[in-house]
N, C-alpha and C positions, 0 to 999 in steps of 0.2 A: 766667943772666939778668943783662943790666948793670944795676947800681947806680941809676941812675939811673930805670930802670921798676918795679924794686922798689921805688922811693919813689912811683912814679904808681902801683902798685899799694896803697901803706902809703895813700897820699892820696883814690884811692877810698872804700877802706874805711872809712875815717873819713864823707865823705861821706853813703855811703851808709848810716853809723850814725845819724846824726842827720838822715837823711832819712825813717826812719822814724817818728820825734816831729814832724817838719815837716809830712807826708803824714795823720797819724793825728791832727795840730790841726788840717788842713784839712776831713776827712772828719768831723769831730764837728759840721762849722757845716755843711758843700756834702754833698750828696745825692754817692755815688760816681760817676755817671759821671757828672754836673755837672764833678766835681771836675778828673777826666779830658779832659774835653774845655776847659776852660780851662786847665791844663794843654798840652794840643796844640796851642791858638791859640796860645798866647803862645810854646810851642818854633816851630812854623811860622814866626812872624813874625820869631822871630831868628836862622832860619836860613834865610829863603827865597832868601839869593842863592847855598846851596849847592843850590837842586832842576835840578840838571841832572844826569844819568847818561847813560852811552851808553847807544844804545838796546838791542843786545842782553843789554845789562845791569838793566831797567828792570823783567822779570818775576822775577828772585830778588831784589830788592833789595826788591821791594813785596810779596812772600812774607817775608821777614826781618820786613820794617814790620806785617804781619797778625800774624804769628805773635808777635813780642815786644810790639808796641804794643794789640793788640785781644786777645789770647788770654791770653798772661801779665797784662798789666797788670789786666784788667779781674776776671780771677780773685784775684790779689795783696790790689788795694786793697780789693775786697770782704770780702775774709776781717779784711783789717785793720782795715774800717772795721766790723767785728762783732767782734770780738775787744775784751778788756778789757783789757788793757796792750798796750805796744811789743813786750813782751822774746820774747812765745810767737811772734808772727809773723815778728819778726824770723830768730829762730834755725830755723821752718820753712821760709822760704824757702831756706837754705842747702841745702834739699836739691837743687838743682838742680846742685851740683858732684859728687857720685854719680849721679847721673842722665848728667851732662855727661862723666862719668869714662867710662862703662859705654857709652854711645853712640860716644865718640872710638877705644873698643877696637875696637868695630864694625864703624861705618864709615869712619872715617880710619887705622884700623892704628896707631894709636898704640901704644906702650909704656911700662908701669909699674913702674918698679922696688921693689925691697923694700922700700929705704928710704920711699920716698912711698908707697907704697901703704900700710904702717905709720901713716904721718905720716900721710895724708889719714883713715882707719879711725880714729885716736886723739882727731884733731879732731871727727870728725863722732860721734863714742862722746860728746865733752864737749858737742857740742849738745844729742845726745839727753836727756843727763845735766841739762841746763835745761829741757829740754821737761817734764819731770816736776814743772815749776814746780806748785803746786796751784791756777792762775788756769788754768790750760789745761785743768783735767777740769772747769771749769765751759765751756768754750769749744769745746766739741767741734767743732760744726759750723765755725766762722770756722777753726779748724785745716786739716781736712780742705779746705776751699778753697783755702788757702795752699798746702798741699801741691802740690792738683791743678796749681795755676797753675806750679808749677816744673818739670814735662813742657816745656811750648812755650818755658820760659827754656830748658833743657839743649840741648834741639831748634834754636833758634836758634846757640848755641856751635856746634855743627856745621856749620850752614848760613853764619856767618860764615866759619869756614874756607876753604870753598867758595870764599867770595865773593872774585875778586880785580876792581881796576881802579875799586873804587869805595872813596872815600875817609870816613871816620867820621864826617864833619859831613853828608855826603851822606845817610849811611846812617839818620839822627836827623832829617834836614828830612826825608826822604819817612816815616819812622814818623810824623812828625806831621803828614800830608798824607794818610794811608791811617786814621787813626787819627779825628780829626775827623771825618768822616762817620761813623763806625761809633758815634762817644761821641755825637752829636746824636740819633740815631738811637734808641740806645739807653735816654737819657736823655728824648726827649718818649714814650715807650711806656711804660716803667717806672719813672717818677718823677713826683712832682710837687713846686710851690715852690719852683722855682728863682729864680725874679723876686723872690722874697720872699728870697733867703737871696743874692742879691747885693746887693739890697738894703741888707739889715739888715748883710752883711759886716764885721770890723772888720778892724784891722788883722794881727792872728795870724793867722787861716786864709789872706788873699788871701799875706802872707809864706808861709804853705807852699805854696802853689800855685809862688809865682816858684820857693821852692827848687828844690822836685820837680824845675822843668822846668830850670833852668840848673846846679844845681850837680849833682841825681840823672841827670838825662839827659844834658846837651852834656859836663857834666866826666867824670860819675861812668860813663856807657853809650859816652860816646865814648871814653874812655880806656879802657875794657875792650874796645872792635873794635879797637880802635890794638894793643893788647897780641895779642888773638889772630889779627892777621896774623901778625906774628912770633913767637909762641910756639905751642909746642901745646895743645891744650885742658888735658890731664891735667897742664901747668905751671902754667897762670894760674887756672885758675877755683880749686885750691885755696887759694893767697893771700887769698881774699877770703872765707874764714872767720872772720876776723877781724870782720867786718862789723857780726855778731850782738854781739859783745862790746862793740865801742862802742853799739851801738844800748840794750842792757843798761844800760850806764853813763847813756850819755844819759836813757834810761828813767826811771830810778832819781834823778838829778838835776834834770831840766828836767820830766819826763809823771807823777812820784810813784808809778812803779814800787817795790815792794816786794822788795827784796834776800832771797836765802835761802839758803840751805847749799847747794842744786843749782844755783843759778848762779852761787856762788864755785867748789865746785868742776868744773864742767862750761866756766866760764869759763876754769881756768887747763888742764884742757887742749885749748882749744881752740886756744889761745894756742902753745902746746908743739906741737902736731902744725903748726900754721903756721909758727911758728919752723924746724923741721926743712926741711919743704917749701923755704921762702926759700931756706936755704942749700944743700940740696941741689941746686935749679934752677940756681943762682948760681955752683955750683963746676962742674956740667958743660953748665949751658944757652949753646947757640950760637944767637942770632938767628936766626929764617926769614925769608926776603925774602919781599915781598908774591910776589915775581914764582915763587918758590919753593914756594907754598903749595899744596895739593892744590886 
């Protein structure tokens, strides 16, 4: 892997560390699929001059947009928005790169070698190692959501592969075109008080909403379809184990997350089994062209 996307992959991560403090001060003030679906306005609006796709393009592009904008997301934030700290949902969502691993064996024929499969097992051993956090066996239920919701994350890894001829801003304006209806929807059925909580709004939650949508989505979701046109799944998705570790830290510093002996140590190897992964992609990863891609 060049140098140069291991840093848009180092630069996700980060992002999407402190997306989940941004996401989970927004979800404490907005009802979740309020949250959600201002969220998707505001990505629609800054990406509507990429909604054009060819048209025989236009039915997996908007299955991509269901499956990661309506199915993950809305499972995701929910768990978060129940959940008592960053750090437990953080580090659950990671499971979608064993999910994403196990799928790519599947149905793309991918191959894992010892060394990453080591590395990615050693990483995902030091999440586990923080999910033992003692805020999480009060948090049962928002757990098990988060889990569920990283099914249709891994699911999509796959079906980006798939996808060629459609470019990663494309692929982010129509999630937020198939996604908006489904969060309006969802939100006058089963919510209520929205008028009152845009309202009343300050300025921390409406900041997490911009984050979410520009630095977690157009940076953070388009720089990870950009990567798996040309990489393979079982390359890129384990990089962003890292994720849960900034999310921790940020946790711990900005949300008054509580530090403890299972996420020092489950933190450093998380760190360690991504570290390996890096380098090992890096000393024999050859770029896939889109035009190349299954």
């Amino acid at each position: 892997m060049k140098p140069q996307h291991l840093g848009l992959a180092l630069l996700i991560t980060l992002l999407w560390g402190f997306n989940f403090v941004a996401a989970k001060t927004a979800l404490d003030h907005f009802p979740t699929f309020e949250m959600l679906l201002l969220r998707f306005v505001l990505l629609a609006a800054i990406l509507f001059p990429f909604l054009r796709v060819p048209r025989d393009r236009i039915r997996p592009v908007i299955a991509v947009g269901f499956m990661v904008g309506v199915l993950h997301f809305s499972l995701n934030f929910s768990g978060l928005g129940m959940s008592g700290d960053v750090s437990s949902a953080a580090i659950a969502t990671q499971l979608f790169i064993p999910f994403g691993a196990i799928l790519a064996v599947i149905f793309l024929g991918e191959r894992i070698g010892v060394w990453r499969t080591t590395a990615i097992a050693v990483a995902f051993t030091g999440a586990v190692v923080i999910s033992f956090d003692p805020v999480v066996v009060n948090h049962l239920d928002a757990l098990l959501v988060v889990v569920i919701s990283t099914v249709p994350m891994a699911i999509t890894t796959i079906m980006l592969r798939r996808l060629t001829g459609v470019g990663p801003m494309q692929v982010q304006a129509w999630t937020a075109v198939v996604g908006i209806p489904a969060y309006f929807i969802l939100t006058v059925l089963f919510e209520s008080g929205q008028i009152e909580a845009i309202r009343t709004a300050t300025l921390a939650p409406v900041a997490g909403i911009v984050y979410a949508a520009v630095a977690g989505s157009i940076v953070g979701h388009g720089g990870l379809y950009f990567l798996l046109k040309r990489y393979p799944v079982t390359w890129v998705n384990p990089l962003f184990l890292l994720a849960p570790v900034f999310a921790v830290f940020f946790g711990v510093t900005v949300y008054g997350d509580q530090p403890t002996l299972q996420i020092v140590v489950g933190g450093f190897m998380t760190i360690a089994g991504v570290a390996i992964v890096a380098i090992r992609s890096a000393r024999k990863g050859t770029p896939v062209s889109e035009k190349a891609a299954p």
